[in-house]
N, C-alpha and C positions, 0 to 999 in steps of 0.2 A: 423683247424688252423685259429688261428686272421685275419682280416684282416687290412691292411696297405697300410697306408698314399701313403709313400715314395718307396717301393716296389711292383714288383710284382713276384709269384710265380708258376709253375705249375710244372705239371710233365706228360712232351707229350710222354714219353715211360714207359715200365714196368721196374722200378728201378733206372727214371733216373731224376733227377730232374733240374728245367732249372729256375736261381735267377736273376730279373732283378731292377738293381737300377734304379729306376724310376721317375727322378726327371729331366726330358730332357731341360729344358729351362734353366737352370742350369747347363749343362751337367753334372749331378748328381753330382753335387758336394756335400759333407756334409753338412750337418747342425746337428742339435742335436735330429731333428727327425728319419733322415735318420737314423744316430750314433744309437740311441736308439734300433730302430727297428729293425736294424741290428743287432745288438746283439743278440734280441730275437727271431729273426726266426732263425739264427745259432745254437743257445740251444734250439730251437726247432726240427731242423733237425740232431741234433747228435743223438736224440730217436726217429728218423722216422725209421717206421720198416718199409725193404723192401728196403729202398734208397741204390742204392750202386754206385751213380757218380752224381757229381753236376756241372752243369756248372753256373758259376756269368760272367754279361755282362749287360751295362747300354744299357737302352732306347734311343732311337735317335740316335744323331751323334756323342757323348762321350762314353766313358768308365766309367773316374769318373773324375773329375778337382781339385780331393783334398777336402781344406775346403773353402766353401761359404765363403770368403772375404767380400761381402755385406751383410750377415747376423751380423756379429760382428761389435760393435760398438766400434771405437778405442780409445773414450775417457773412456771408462770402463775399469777400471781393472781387469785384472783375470789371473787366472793361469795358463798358458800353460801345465805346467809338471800336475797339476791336472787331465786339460783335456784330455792329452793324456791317463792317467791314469786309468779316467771314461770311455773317449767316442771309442778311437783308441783302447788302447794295445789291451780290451779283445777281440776284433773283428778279429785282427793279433792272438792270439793266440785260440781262436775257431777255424778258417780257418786251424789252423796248425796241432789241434786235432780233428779234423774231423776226423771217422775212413774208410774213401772213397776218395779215388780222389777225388781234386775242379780242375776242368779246365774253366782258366778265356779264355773267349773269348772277347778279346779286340778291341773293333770295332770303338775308334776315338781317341780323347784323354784320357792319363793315365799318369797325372800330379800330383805330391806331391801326399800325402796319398793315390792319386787313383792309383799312379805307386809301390807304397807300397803294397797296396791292387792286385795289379795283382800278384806279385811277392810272395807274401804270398801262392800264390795258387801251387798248383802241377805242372799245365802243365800250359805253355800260347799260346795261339793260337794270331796271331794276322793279320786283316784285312791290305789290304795295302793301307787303308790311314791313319791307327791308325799310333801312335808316342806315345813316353815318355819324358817325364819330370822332370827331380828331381828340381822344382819350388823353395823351399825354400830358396834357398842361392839367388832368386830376392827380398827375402820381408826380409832380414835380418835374416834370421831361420837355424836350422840344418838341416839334415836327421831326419826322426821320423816314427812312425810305422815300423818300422825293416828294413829302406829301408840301414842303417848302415849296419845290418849285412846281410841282402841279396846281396846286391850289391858288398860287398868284398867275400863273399863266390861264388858268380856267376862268379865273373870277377877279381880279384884277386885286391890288396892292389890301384896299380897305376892306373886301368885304373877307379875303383870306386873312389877315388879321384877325376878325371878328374872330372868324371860325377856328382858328389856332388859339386863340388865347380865350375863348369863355370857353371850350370844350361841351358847347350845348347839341345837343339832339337834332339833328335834320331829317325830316320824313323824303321818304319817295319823292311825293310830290313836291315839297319843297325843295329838293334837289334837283329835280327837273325844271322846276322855275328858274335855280341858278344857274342849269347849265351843267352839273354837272355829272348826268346821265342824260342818255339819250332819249329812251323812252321808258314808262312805265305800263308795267301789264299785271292783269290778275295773278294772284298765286300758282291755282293750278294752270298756268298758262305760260308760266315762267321757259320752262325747258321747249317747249315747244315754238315759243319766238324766236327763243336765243340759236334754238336749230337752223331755222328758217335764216334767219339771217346770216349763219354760218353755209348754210345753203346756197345764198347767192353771194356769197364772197367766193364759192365755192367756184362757182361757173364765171368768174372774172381770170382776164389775166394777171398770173399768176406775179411773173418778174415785174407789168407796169404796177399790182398792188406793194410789191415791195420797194419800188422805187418811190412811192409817192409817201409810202410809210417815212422813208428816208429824210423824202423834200419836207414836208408838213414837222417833222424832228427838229430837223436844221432849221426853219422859218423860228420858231421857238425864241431864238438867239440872233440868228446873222441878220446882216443888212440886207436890204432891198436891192443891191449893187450885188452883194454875197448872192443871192439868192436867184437873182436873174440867170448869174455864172453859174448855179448848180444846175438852175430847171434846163440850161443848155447841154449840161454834161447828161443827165441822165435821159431828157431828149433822145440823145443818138445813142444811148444806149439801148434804149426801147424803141427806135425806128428801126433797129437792125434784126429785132424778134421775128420769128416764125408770126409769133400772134399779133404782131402788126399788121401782118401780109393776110391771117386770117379775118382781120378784123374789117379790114378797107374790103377786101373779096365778098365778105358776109354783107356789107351793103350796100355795094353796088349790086348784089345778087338776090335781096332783099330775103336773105334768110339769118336764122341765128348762129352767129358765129359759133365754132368749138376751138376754146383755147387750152393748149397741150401744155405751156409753160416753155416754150422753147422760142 
C-alpha cells in the first residue's frame, strides 16, 4: 500500500483495519491532499482481501474540521459544485460502498464535511468531549457531502433543519440523545471500543454484513414493495454462502461458528 502525506493506516488486528486522518495541527481538516489521498486508500481498501471492519478517526484532538479555510485563497475563483464533485462526493460514496462496516470513532471535533464524513460511516462512536457541527450556514454555504440527506433521514425533517440552519454546537451526549451516534465512551477509552466493536464485526459473516449494509441503504428511499423484492434477492444470495452452511452447522452443534467470507 502507497504511502501518505495526510494519512495514516494500519491494521492492529486480524481483519480489522484502523484509518487515521492525520493532519492534527489542523484538526484534520481538508485540503486537496487529504481529499486526494482519501480517495485512494478508500479504493484501495474496497480490494483489501481479508479486511472486514474499518474504523476512520483523526489524529490528535479532532475528528475532522471540515475544509481547511486557510488553505483557499478567497480572491480566487472556483467552483464549489466542482469541488464537491472531484474532491467530497466520491469519498461519501466510497464510505457507503464499502462492503464492511466503517465505524467512525470520533474523538473531538466533527464540523462541516468532517460531521458529514462521521455520519457517512456505519456506526459512530463518539468520545465525550467530541461535538458536531453543521459549520456551513457560519460561512454563508449549504449542507454538503450528504450531511442533507443524513441528517433528515437520522432525525427526521424539523429537527435537521434546526441543525442545518442555526449551525449550533452539539455535545456527545446530546448527540446520542438525537440518535445520532451510537454510543459514548471516555476519552481514553475511545480506540479501544471502537477496536472491539471492529472486533466483532470482525468475526460476523462477512458477504451477509455487506448485503445487509446494501438492504438498510436501499430502505433509506425505496418502498416497502421495493424492499420486500430486494430482501428476496439478497436472501438467495446469502443462502448459497459457505457461511450459511457454517452458520446452521455451528447451532445445531452448539458451538461457535467460523465464517471465512465464502
Amino acid at each position: 500500500m502507497a504511502a501518505y502525506e495526510t494519512l495514516r493506516y494500519e491494521e492492529p488486528e486480524p481483519g480489522v483495519g484502523w484509518l487515521e486522518l492525520n493532519r492534527p495541527e489542523q484538526l484534520n481538516a481538508f485540503d486537496e491532499t487529504l481529499t486526494r489521498e482519501l480517495q485512494q486508500l478508500l479504493r484501495d481498501l474496497e480490494r483489501q482481501e481479508g479486511l472486514r471492519a474499518l474504523v476512520l478517526t483523526g489524529a490528535g484532538r479532532g475528528f475532522c474540521a471540515g475544509q481547511d479555510l486557510k488553505s483557499i485563497d478567497p480572491a480566487q475563483e472556483r467552483s464549489l459544485g466542482r469541488s464537491l464533485e472531484e474532491r467530497y462526493n466520491p469519498i461519501i460514496r466510497r464510505l457507503r460502498a464499502l462492503p464492511f462496516p466503517v465505524i467512525a470513532a470520533v474523538n473531538g471535533a466533527a464540523a462541516g464535511a468532517g460531521m458529514s464524513l462521521a455520519l457517512a460511516c456505519d456506526v459512530r462512536l463518539a468520545a465525550e468531549s467530541a461535538f458536531f457541527v453543521q459549520a456551513f450556514v457560519r460561512i454563508g454555504l449549504v449542507p454538503d457531502s450528504g450531511s442533507s440527506f443524513f441528517l433528515v433521514h437520522l432525525l427526521g425533517y424539523a429537527r435537521a433543519f434546526e441543525i442545518a440552519t442555526l449551525g449550533e454546537r452539539i455535545s456527545a451526549q446530546e448527540a446520542l440523545h438525537l440518535g445520532l451516534v451510537n454510543r459514548v465512551v471516555p476519552d481514553d477509552r475511545l480506540r479501544e471500543e471502537a477496536l472491539a466493536w471492529a472486533r466483532r464485526y470482525a468475526t460476523l459473516p462477512p458477504r451477509a454484513l455487506a448485503l445487509t449494509k446494501r438492504l438498510l441503504q436501499k430502505a433509506t428511499w425505496a418502498s416497502l414493495e421495493e424492499m420486500l423484492q430486494y430482501e428476496q434477492y439478497c436472501q438467495e444470495i446469502a443462502g448459497r454462502t459457505e457461511d450459511y452452511r457454517e452458520g446452521v452447522a455451528a447451532f445445531r452443534e452448539k458451538r461457535a461458528p467460523v465464517f471465512k467470507g465464502r
